[in-house]
N, C-alpha and C positions, 0 to 999 in steps of 0.2 A: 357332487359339488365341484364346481370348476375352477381352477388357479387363477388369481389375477396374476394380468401376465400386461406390463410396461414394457414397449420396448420402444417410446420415444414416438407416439403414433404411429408407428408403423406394425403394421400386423407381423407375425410370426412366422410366418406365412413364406412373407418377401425378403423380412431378417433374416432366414436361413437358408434361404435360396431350395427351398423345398418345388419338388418337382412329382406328379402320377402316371405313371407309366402302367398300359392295360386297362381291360375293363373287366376283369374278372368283380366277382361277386363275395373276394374276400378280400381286403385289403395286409397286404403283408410288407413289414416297417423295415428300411435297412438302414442300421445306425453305423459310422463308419468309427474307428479308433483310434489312436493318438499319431499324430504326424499325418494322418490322410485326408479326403475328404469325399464326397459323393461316387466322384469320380472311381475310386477304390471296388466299385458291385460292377464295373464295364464289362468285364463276363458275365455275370449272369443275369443281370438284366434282360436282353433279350428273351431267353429261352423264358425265365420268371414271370415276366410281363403277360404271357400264352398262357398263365394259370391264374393270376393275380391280379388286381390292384394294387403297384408298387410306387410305394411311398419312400424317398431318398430325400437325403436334405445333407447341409454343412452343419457341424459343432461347432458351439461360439470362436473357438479359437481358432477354427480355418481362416486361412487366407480371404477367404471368396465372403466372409463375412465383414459385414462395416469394422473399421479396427477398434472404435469406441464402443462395442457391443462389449467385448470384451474383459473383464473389469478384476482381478485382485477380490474385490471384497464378496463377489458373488461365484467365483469359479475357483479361486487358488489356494481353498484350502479341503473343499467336501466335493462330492459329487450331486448336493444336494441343485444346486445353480444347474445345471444338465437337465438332471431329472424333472425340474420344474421347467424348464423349454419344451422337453418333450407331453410332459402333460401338457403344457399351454398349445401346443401345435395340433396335438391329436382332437384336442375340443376347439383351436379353429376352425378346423376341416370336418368338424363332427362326425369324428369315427370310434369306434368302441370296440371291444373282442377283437380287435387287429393281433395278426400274429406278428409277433418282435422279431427280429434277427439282430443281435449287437453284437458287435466286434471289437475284443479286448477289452478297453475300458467301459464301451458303450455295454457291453455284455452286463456289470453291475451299474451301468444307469438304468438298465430297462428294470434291474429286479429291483432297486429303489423307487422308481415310478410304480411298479407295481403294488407295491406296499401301498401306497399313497392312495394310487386310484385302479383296484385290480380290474374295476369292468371294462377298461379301455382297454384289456389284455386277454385274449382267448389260449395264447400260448408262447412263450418265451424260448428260444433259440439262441444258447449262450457259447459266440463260437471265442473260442480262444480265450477264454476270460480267467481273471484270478481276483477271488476277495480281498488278495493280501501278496503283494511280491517282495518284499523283504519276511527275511528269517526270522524265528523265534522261536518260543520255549513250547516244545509241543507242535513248533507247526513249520513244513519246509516250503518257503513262497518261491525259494530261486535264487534271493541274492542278500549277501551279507549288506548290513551299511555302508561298509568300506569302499563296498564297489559301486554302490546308489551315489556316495560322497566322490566320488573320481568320477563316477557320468556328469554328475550337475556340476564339478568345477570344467568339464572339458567340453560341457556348451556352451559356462560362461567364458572361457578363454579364448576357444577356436572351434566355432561352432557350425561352421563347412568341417574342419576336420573331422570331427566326434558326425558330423552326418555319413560321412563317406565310411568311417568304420562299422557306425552304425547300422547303415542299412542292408549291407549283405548280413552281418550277421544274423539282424533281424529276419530277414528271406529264408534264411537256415535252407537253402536250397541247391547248391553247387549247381553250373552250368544254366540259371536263368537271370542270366545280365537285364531281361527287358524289365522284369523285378527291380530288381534290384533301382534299374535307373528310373523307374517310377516309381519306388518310395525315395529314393534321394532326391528328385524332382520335387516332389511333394513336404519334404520336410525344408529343405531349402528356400522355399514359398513364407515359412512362418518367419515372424520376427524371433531371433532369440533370444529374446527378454520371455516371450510368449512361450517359447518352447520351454523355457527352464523353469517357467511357472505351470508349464500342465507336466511338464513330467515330475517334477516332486510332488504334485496331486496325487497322479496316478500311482508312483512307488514307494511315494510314502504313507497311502494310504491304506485303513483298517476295515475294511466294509465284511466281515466277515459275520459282525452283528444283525445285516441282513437277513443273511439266507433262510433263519428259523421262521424268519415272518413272509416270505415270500409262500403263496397259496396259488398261485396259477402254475399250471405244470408249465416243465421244464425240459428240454432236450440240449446237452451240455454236448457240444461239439468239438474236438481238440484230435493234431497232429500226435502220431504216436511220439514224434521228437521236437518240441516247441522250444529252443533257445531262448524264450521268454517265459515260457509258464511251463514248469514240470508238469506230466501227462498225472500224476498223482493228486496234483488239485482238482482237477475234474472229478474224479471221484469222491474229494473230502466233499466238494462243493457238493452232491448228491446228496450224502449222509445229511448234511446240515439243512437243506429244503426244510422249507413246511412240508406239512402235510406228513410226514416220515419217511423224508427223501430217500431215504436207503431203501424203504420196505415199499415205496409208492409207485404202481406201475408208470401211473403215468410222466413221473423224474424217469428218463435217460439218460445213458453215455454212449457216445458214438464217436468210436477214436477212428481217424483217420489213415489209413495206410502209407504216410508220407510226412514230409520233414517240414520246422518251421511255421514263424506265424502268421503268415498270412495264405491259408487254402484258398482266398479264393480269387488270387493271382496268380498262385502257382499250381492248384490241383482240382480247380474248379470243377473238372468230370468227376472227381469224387466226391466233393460237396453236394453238386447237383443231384448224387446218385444217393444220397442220405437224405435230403428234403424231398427226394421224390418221393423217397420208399415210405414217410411221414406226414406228409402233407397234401402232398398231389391228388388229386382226386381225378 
């Protein structure tokens, strides 16, 4: 059954600035993560493209999107507004059993869209992602409130400053300056009204109630040192899958040999060497 999907006559299509790269005979999806935008897969695009049909696009909140797309009552509280773009997009283009790749928060929009509509999904590639990044009773996501509460005051205060702090450590990578100045490029780009509204989205929220209902296998991808997402949520997230992610071959973990959350700016030959050894045909 397919989403209605509004977005002002205009297809979804050209609302997201959705782009096909290759003519492989599988189509494989690359969702980009908070503060980035399509731009974010420029490594691996190329080599991708020689196996694939790849599918890139923007999140409502990128820059490169109309700024009225954007809206408070459909994005700034769920990931449900996401997840219902990407169904809407995928049945534009009528493609179905496409393999996901989401990054960080895109990682639980794909398995929320999956819940929803699993046959437009053959296989899900969860790189860097967390159901839940603040702390709690039973579970460690990364970050107490206190410190959630001093990020969102110090976007809304000085919000080039909190970008420039932000984004090496985000890189978690010492000695790659070109990182680094391509996500501070990129967050700089949003309004900060917009940033402060997808980031208390993204850490304050709860989607851990997913993962029992998610049925399309899973390949959980993460840096053995993620300064955003402890390497130990990749694994809760396994256990939690349908299907009985813990005992289900086909749920993986494939930790990464290197630091920080974005591999695939900064360790893209070992990304590449993970989706080969899984998907390449």
């Amino acid at each position: 059954m397919r989403t209605s999907c509004d977005f002002g006559g205009g297809g979804i299509v050209n609302v997201l600035n959705a782009h096909m790269y290759g003519n492989g005979s599988q189509t494989l999806v690359l969702a980009h993560g908070y503060g980035t935008d399509q731009t974010v897969w420029h490594f691996l695009i190329p080599y991708l493209a020689l196996y694939f049909k790849v599918l890139v696009f923007d999140l409502a909140f990128s820059p490169n999107v109309r700024p009225q797309v954007y809206n408070e009552s459909k994005y700034g509280s769920s990931y449900d507004g996401y997840a219902a773009d990407l169904v809407c997009l995928l049945d534009e283009l009528n493609l179905n059993e496409t393999i996901y790749l989401g990054h960080s928060m895109s990682a639980m929009i794909g398995c929320l869209a999956a819940t929803k509509r699993p046959e437009l999904f053959k296989h899900l590639i969860l790189l860097s992602g967390s159901p839940r990044y603040l702390n709690g009773e039973g579970y460690k996501g990364g970050f107490e409130r206190s410190v959630l509460d001093t990020i969102f005051k110090s976007i809304k205060q000085d919000f080039p400053s909190w970008v420039h702090t932000f984004a090496p450590t985000a890189i978690g990578v010492k000695n790659h300056p070109s990182a680094v100045a391509e996500f501070e490029d990129s967050l700089l780009r949003m309004k900060p009204e917009v940033a402060l509204s997808v980031a208390k989205t993204v850490f304050l929220s709860d989607q851990r109630w997913v993962l029992p209902h998610v049925f399309v296998p899973c390949t959980i991808i993460q840096s053995k040192k993620d300064p955003v997402v402890p390497k130990h949520v990749a694994f809760y997230m396994k256990r939690k899958l349908g299907n009985n992610g813990a005992k289900n071959s086909a749920n993986k973990v494939k930790i990464l040999k290197t630091q920080g959350h974005f591999p695939q700016l900064t360790a893209y030959p070992l990304l590449l060497k993970v989706l080969k050894g899984e998907f390449f045909v």
